[in-house]
PyMOL commands that place a pseudoatom at each C-alpha (Angstrom):
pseudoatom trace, name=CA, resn=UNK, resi=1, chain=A, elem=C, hetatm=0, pos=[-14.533, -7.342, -15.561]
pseudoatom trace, name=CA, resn=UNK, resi=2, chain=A, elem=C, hetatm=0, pos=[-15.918, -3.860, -14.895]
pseudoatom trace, name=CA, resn=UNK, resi=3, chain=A, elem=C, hetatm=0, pos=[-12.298, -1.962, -13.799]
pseudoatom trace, name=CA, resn=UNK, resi=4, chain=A, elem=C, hetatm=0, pos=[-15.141, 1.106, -13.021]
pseudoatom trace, name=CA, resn=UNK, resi=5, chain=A, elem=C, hetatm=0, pos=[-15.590, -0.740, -9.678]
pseudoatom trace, name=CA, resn=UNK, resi=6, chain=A, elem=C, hetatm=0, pos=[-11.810, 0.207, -8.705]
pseudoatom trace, name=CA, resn=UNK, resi=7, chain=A, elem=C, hetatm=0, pos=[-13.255, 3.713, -8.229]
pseudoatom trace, name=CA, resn=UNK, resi=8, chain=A, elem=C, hetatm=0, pos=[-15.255, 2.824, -5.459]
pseudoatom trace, name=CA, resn=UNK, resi=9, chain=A, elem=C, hetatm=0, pos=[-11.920, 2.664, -3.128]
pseudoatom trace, name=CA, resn=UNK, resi=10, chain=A, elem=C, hetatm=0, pos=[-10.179, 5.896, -1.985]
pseudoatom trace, name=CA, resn=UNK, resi=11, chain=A, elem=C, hetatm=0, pos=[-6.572, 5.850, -0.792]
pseudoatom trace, name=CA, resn=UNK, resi=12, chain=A, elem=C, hetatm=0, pos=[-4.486, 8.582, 0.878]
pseudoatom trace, name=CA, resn=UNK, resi=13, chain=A, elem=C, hetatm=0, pos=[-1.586, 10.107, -0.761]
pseudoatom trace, name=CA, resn=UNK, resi=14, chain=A, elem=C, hetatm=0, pos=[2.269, 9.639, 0.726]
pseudoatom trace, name=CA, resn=UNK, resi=15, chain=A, elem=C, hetatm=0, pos=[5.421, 11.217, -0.246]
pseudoatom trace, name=CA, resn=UNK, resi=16, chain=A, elem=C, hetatm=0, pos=[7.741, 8.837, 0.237]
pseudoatom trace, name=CA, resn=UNK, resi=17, chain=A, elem=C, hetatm=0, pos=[11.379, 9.637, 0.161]
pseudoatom trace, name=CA, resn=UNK, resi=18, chain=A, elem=C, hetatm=0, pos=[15.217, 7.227, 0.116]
pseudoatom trace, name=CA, resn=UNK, resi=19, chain=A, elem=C, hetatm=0, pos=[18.271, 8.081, -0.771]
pseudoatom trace, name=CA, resn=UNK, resi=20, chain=A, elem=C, hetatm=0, pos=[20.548, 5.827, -3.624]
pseudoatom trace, name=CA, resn=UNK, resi=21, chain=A, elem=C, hetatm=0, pos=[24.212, 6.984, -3.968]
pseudoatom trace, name=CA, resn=UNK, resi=22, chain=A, elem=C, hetatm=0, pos=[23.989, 10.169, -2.115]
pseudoatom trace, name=CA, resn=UNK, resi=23, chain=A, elem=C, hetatm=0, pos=[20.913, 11.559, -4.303]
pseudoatom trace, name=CA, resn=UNK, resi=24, chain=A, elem=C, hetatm=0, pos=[17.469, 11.879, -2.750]
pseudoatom trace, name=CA, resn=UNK, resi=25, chain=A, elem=C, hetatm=0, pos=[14.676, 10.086, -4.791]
pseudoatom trace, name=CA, resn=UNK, resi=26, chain=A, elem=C, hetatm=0, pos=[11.111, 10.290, -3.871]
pseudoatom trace, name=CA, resn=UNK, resi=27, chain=A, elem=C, hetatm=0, pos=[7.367, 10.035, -5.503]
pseudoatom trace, name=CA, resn=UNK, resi=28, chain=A, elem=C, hetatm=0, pos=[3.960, 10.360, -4.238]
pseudoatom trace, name=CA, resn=UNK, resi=29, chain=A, elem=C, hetatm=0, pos=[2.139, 7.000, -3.846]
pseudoatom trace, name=CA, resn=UNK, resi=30, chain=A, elem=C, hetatm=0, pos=[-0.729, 5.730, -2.623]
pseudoatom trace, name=CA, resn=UNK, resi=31, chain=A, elem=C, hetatm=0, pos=[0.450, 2.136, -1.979]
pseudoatom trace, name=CA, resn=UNK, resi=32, chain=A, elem=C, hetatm=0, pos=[1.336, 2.901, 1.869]
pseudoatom trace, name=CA, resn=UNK, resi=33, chain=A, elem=C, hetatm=0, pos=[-1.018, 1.143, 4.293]
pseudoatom trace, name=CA, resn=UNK, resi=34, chain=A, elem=C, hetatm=0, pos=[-0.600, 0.763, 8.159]
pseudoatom trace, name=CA, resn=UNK, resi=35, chain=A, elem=C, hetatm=0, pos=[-1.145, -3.209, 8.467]
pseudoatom trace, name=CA, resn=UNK, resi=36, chain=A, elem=C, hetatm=0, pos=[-0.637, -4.175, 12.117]
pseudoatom trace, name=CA, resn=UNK, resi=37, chain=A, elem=C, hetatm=0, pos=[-1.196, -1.988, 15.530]
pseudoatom trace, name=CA, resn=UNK, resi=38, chain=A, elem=C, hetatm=0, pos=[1.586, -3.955, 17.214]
pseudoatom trace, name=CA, resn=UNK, resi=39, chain=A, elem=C, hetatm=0, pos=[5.009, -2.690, 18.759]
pseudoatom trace, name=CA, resn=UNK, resi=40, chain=A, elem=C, hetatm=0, pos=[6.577, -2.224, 16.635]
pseudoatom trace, name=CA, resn=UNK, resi=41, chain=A, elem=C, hetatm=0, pos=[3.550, -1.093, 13.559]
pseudoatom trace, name=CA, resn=UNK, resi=42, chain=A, elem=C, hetatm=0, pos=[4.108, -2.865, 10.401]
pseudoatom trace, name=CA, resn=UNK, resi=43, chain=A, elem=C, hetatm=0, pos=[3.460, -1.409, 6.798]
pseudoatom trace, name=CA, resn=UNK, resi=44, chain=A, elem=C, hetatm=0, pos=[3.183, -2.473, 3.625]
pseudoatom trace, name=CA, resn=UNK, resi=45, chain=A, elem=C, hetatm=0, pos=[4.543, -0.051, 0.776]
pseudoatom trace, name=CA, resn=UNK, resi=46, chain=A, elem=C, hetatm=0, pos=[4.470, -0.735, -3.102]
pseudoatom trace, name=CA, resn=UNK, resi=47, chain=A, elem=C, hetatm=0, pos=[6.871, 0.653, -5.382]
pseudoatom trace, name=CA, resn=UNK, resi=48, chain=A, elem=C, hetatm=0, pos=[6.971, 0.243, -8.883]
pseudoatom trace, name=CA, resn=UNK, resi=49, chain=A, elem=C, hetatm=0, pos=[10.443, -1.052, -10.178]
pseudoatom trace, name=CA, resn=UNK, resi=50, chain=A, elem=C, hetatm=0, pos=[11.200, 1.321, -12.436]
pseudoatom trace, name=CA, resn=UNK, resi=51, chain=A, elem=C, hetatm=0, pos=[11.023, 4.074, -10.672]
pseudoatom trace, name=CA, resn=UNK, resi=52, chain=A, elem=C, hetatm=0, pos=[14.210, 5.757, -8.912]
pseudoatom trace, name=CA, resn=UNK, resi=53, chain=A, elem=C, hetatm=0, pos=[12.497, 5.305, -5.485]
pseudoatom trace, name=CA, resn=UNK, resi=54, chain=A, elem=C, hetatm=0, pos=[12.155, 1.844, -5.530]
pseudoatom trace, name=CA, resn=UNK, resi=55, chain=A, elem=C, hetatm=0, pos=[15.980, 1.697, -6.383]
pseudoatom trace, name=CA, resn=UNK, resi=56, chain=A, elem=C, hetatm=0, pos=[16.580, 4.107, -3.620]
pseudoatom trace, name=CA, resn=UNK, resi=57, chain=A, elem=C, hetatm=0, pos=[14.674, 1.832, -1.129]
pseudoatom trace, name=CA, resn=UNK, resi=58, chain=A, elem=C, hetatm=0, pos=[15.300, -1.283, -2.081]
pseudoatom trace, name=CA, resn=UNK, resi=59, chain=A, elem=C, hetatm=0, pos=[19.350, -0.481, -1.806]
pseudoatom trace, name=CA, resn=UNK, resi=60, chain=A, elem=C, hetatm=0, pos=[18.733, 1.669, 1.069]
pseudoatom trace, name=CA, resn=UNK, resi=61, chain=A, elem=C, hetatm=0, pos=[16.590, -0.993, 3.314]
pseudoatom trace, name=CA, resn=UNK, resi=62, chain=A, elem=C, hetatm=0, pos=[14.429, 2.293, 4.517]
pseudoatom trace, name=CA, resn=UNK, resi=63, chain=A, elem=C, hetatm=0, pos=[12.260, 5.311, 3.654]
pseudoatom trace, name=CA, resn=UNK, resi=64, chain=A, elem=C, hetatm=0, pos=[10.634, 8.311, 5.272]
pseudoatom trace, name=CA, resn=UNK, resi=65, chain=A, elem=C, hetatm=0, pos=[7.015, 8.487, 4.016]
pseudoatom trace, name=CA, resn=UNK, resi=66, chain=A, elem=C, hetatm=0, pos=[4.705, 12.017, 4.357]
pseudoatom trace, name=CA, resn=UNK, resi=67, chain=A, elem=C, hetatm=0, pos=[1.350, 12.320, 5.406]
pseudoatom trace, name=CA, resn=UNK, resi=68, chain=A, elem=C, hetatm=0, pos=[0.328, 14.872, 2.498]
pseudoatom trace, name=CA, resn=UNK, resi=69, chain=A, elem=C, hetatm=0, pos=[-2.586, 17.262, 3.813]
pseudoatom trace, name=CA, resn=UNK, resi=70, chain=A, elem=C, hetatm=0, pos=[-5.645, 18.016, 1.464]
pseudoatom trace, name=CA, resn=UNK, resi=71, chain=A, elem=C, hetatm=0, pos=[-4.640, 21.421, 0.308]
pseudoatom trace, name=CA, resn=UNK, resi=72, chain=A, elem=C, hetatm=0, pos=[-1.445, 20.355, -0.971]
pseudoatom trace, name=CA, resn=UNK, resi=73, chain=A, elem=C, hetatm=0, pos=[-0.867, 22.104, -4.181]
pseudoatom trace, name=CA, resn=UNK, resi=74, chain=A, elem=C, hetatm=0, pos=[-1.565, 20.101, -7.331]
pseudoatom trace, name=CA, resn=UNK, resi=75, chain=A, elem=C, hetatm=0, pos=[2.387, 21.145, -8.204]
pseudoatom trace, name=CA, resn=UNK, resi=76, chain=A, elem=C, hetatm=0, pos=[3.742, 19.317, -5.564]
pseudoatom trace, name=CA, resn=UNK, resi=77, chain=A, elem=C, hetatm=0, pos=[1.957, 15.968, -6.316]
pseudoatom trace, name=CA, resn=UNK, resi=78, chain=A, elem=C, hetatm=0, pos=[2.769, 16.348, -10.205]
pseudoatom trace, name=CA, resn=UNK, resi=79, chain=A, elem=C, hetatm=0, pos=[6.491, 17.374, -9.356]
pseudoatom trace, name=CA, resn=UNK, resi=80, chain=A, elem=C, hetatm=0, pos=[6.644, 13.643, -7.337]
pseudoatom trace, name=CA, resn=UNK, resi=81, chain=A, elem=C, hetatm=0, pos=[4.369, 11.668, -9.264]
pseudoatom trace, name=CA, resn=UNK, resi=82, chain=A, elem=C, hetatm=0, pos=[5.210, 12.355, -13.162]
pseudoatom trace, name=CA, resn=UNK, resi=83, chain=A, elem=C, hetatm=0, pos=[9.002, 13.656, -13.013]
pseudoatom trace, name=CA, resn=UNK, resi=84, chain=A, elem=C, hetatm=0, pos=[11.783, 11.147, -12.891]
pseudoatom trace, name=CA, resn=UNK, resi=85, chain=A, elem=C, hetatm=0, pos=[14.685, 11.088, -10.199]
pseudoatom trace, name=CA, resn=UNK, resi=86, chain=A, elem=C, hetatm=0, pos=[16.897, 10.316, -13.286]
pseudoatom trace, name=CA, resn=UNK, resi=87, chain=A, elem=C, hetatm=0, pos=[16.660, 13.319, -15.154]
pseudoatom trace, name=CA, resn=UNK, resi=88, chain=A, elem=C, hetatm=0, pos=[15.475, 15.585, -12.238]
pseudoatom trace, name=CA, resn=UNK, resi=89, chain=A, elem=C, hetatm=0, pos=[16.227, 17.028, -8.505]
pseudoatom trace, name=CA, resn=UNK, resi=90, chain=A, elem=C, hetatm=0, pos=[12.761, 16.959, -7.143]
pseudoatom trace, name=CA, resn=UNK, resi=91, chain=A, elem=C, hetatm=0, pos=[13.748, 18.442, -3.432]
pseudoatom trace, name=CA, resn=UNK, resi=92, chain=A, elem=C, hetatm=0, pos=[15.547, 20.633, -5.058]
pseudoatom trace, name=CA, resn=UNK, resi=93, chain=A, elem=C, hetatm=0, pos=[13.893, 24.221, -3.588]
pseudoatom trace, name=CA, resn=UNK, resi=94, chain=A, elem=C, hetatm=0, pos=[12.688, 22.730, -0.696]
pseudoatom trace, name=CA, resn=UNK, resi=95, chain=A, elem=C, hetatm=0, pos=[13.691, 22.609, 2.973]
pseudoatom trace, name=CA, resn=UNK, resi=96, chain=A, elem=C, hetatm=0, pos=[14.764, 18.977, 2.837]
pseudoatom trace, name=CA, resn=UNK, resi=97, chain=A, elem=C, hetatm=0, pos=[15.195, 17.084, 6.182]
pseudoatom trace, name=CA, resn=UNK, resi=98, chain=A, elem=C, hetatm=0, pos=[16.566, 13.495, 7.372]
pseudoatom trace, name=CA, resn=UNK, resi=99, chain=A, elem=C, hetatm=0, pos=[15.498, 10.661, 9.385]
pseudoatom trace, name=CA, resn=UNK, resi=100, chain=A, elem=C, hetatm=0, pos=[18.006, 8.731, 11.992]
pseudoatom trace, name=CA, resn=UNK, resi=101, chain=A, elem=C, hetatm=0, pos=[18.597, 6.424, 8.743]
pseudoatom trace, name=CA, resn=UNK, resi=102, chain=A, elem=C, hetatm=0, pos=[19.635, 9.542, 6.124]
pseudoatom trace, name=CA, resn=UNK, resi=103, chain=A, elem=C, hetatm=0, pos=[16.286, 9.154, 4.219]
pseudoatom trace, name=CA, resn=UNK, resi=104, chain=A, elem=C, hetatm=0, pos=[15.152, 12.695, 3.180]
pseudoatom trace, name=CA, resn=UNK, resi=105, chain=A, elem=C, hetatm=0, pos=[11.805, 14.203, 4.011]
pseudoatom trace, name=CA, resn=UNK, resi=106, chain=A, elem=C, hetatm=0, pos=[10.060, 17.373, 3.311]
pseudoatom trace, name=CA, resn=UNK, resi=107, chain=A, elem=C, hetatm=0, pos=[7.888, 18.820, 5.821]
pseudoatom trace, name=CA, resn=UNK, resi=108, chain=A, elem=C, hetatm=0, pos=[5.815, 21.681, 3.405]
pseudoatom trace, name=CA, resn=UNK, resi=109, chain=A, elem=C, hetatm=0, pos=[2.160, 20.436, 3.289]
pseudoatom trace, name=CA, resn=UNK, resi=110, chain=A, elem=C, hetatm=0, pos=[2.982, 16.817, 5.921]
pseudoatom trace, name=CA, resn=UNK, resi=111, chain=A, elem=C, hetatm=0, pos=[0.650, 16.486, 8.303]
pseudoatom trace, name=CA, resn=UNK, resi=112, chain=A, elem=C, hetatm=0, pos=[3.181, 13.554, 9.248]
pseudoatom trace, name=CA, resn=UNK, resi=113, chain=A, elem=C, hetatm=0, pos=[6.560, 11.896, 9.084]
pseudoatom trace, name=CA, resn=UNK, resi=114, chain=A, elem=C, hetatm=0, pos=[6.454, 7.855, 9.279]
pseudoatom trace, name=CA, resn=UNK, resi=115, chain=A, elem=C, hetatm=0, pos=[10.299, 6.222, 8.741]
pseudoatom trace, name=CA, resn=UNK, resi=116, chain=A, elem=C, hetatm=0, pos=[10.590, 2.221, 8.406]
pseudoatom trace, name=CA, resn=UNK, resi=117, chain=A, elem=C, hetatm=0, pos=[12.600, -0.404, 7.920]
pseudoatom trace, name=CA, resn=UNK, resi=118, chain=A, elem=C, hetatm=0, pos=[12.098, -2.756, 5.262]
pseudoatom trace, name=CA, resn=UNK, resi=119, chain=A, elem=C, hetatm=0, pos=[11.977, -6.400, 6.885]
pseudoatom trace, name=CA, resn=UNK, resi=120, chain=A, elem=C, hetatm=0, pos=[10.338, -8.652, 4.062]
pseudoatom trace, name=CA, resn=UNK, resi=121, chain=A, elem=C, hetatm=0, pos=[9.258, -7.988, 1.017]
pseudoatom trace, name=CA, resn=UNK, resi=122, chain=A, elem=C, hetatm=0, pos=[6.978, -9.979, -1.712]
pseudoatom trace, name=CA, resn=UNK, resi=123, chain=A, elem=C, hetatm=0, pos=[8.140, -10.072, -6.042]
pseudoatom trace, name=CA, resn=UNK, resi=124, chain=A, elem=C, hetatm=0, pos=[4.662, -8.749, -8.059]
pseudoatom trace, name=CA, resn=UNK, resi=125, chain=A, elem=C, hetatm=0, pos=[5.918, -8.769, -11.429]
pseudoatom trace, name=CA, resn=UNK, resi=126, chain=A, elem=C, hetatm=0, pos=[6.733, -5.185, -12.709]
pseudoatom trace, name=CA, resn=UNK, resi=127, chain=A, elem=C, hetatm=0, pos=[5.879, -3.685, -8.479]
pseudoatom trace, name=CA, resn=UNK, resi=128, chain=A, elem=C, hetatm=0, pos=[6.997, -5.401, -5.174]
pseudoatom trace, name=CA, resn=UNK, resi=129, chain=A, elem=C, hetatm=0, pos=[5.340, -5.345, -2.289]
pseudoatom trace, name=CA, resn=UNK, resi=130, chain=A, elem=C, hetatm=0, pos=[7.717, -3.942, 0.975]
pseudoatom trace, name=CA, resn=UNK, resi=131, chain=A, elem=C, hetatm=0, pos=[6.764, -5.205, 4.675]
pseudoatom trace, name=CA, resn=UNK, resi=132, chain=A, elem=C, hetatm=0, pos=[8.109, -2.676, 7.198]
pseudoatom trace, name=CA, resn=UNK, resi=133, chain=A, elem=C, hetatm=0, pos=[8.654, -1.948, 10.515]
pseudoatom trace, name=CA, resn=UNK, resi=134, chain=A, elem=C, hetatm=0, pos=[7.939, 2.016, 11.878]
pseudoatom trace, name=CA, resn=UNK, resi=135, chain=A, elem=C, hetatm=0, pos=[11.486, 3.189, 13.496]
pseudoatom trace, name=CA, resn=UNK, resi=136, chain=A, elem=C, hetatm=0, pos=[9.888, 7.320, 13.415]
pseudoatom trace, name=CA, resn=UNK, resi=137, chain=A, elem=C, hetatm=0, pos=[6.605, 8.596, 13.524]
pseudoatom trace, name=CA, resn=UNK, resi=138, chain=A, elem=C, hetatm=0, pos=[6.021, 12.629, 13.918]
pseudoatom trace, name=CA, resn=UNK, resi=139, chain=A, elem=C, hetatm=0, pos=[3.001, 14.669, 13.922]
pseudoatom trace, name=CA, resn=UNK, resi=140, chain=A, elem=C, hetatm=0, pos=[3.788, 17.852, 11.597]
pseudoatom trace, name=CA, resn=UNK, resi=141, chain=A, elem=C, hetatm=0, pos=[0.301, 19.762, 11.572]
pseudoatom trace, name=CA, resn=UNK, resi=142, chain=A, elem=C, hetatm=0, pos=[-3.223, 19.269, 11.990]
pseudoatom trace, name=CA, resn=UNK, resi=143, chain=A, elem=C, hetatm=0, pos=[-6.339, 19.031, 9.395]
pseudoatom trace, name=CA, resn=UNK, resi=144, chain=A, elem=C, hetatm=0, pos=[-7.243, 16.221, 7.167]
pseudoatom trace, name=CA, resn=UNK, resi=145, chain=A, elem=C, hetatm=0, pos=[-5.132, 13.861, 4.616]
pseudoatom trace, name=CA, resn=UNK, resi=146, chain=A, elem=C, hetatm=0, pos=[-4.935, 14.094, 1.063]
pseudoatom trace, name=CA, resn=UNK, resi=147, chain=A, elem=C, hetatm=0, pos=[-6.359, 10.948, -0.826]
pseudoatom trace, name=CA, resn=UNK, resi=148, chain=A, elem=C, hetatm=0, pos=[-6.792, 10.409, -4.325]
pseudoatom trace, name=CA, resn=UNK, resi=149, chain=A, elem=C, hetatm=0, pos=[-10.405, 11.088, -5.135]
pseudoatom trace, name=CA, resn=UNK, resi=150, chain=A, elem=C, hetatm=0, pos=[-9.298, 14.825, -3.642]
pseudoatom trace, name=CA, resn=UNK, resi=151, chain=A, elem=C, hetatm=0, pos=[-6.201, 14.840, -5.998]
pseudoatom trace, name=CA, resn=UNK, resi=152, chain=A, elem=C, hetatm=0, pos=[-8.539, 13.744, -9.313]
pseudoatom trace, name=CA, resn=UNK, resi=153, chain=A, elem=C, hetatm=0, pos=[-11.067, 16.440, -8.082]
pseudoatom trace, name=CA, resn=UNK, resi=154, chain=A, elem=C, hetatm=0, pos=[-9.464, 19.114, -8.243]
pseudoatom trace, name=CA, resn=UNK, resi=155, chain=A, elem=C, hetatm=0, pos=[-8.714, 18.256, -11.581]
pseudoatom trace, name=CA, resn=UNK, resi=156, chain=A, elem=C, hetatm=0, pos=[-5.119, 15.797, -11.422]
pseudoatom trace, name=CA, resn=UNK, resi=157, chain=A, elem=C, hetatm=0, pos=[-4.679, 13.003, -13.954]
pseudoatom trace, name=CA, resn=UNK, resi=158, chain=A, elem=C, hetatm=0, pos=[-3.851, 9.888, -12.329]
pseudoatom trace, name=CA, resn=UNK, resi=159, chain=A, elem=C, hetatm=0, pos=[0.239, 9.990, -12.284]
pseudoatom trace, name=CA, resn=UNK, resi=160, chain=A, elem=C, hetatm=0, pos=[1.720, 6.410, -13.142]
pseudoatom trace, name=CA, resn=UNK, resi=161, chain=A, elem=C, hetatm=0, pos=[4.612, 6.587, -11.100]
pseudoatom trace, name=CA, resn=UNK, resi=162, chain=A, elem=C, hetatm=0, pos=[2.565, 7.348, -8.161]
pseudoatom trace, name=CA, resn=UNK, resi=163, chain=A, elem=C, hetatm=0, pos=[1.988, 3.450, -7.840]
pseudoatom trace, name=CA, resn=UNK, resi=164, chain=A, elem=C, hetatm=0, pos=[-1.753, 4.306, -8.284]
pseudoatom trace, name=CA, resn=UNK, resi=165, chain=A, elem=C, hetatm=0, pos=[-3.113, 0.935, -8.913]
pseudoatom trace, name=CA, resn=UNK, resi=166, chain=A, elem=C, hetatm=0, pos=[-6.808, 2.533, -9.559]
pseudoatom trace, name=CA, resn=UNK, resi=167, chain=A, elem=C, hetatm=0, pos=[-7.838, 2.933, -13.438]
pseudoatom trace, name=CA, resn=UNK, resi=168, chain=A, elem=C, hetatm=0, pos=[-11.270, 4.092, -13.936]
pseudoatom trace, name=CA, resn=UNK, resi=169, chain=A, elem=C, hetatm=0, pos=[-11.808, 3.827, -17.823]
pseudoatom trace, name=CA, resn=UNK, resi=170, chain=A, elem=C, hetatm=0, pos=[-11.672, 0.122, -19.524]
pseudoatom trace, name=CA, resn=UNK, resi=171, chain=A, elem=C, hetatm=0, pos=[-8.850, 1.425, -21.296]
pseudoatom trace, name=CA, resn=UNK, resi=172, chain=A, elem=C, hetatm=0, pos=[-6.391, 3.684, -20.873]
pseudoatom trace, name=CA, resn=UNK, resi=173, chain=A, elem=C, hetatm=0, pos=[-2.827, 4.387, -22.244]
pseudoatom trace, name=CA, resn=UNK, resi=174, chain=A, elem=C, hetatm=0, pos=[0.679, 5.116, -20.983]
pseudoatom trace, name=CA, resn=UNK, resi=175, chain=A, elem=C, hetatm=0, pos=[3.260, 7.779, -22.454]
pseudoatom trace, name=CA, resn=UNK, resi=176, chain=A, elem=C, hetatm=0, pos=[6.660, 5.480, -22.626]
pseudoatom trace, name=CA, resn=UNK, resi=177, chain=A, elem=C, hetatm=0, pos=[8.245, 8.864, -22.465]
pseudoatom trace, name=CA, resn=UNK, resi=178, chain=A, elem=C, hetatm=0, pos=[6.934, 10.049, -18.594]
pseudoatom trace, name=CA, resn=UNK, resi=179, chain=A, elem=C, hetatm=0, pos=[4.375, 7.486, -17.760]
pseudoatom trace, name=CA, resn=UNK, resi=180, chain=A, elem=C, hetatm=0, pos=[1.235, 9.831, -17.468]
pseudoatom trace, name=CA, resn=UNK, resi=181, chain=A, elem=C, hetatm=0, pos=[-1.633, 7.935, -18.041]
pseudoatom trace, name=CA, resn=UNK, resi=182, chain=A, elem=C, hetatm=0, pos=[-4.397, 9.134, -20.385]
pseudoatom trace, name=CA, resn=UNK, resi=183, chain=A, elem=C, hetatm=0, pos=[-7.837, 7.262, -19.249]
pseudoatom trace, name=CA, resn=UNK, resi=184, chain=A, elem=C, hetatm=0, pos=[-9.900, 7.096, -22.293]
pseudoatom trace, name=CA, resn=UNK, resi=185, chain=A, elem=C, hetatm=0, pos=[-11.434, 4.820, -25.051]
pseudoatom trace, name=CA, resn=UNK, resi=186, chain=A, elem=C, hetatm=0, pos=[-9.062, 5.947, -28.034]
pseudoatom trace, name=CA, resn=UNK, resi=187, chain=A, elem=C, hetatm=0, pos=[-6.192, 8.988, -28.935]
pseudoatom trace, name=CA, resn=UNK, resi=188, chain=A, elem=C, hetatm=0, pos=[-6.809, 11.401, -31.478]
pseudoatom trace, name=CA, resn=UNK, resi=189, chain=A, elem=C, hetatm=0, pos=[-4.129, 11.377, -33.897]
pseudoatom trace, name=CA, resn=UNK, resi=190, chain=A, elem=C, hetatm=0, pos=[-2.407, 14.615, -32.846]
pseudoatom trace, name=CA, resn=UNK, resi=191, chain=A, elem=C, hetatm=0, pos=[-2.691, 14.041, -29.282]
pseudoatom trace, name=CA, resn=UNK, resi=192, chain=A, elem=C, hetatm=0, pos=[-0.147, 14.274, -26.990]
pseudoatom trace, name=CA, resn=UNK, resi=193, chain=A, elem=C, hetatm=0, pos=[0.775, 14.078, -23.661]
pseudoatom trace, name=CA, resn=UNK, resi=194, chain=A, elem=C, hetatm=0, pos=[0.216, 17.138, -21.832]
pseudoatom trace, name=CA, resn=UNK, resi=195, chain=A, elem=C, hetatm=0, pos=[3.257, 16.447, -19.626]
pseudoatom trace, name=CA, resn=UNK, resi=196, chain=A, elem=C, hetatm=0, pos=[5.748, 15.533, -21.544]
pseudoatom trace, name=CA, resn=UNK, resi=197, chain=A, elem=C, hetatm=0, pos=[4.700, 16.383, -25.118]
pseudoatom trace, name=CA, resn=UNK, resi=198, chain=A, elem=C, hetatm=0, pos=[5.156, 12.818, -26.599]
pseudoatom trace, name=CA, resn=UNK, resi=199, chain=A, elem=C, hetatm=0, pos=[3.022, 11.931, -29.734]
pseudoatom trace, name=CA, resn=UNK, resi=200, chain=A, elem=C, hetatm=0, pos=[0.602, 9.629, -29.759]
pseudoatom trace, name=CA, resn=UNK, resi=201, chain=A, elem=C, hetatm=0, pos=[2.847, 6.649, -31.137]
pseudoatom trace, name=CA, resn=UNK, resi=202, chain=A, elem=C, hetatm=0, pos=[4.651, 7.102, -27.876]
pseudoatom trace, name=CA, resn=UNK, resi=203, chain=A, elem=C, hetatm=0, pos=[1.540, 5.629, -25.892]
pseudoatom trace, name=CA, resn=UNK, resi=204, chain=A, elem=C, hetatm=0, pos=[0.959, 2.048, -25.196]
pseudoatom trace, name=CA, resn=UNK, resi=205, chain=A, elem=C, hetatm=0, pos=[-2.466, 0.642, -24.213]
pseudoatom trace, name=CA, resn=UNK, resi=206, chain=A, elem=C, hetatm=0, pos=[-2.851, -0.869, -20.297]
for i in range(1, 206): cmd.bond("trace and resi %d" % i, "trace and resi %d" % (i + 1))
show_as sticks, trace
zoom trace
């Protein structure tokens, strides 16, 4: 199988945001996708389970999800896609607002705010799969959406906790430590990550 052909599919970027416990977790994704136009729209949204958010939303039964615009800074995405909720406050500096069900949002760089319910949801091994039902929907500015091939452009490594199912190379390996993936053939032997620091015996092929 030729993973190369993956590449050939662009996908918008989301912030999406729950809270677990009082603390606000979020991380970028690219796993939200509008899947009916009736009243009230339905969405699916995948979450990998070890990530903070999916413990936020799966307790939580709800999320808030942003519409990231293109010129987002590169910052932003990195902050939500390669730092952990467990070690971290990611909204922590921003202007954070709430949805009717408590689930935080920020609003810097959202061209919109989407809030849903979860009503089903489907068990894919190490991700589920959310169905959901829109309760919210806000425009916050005009202009177009970020997706992922703008992201990688302007230079962004794919971040693992993103839910970013795409891998371009044949192989490519995961730090244990923060779950950046590095998409090549092989690691040096003094490599190491360039978000976390790890050495290279804390990567695991994919």
């Amino acid at each position: 199988m030729n993973r190369k052909a993956f590449n050939r599919i662009n996908y918008g970027l989301f912030l999406v945001g729950s809270v677990l416990d009082g603390k606000y977790q979020g991380c970028v994704v690219n796993s939200l996708h509008q899947i009916t136009s009736t009243n009230p729209a339905k969405f699916s949204l995948t979450l990998n389970k070890s990530n903070e958010t999916y413990k936020a939303v799966e307790a939580a039964g709800s999320f808030a999800a942003t519409v990231l615009e293109r010129d987002t800074p590169k910052e932003l995405v990195d902050l939500f896609g390669y730092k952990s909720g467990r070690v971290v406050d990611k909204y922590e500096g921003f202007q954070v607002e709430t949805d009717g069900a408590g689930n935080p949002y920020v609003k810097d760089h959202a061209l919109a705010r989407i809030s849903c319910k979860i009503v089903d949801k489907l068990d894919l091994g190490s991700y589920v799969l959310f169905v959901c039902e829109a309760t919210e929907a806000e425009v916050l500015g005009e202009g177009p959406a970020m997706t992922l091939d703008d992201y990688r452009g302007e230079g962004g490594s794919t971040p693992a906790a993103a839910t970013v199912v795409r891998i371009v190379e044949e192989v490519a390996w995961r730090c244990t430590v923060c779950g950046y993936i590095a998409e090549r053939e092989t690691l040096p032997d003094d490599y190491r990550c360039p978000i976390c620091r790890a050495p290279k015996d804390k990567f695991v092929k994919m």
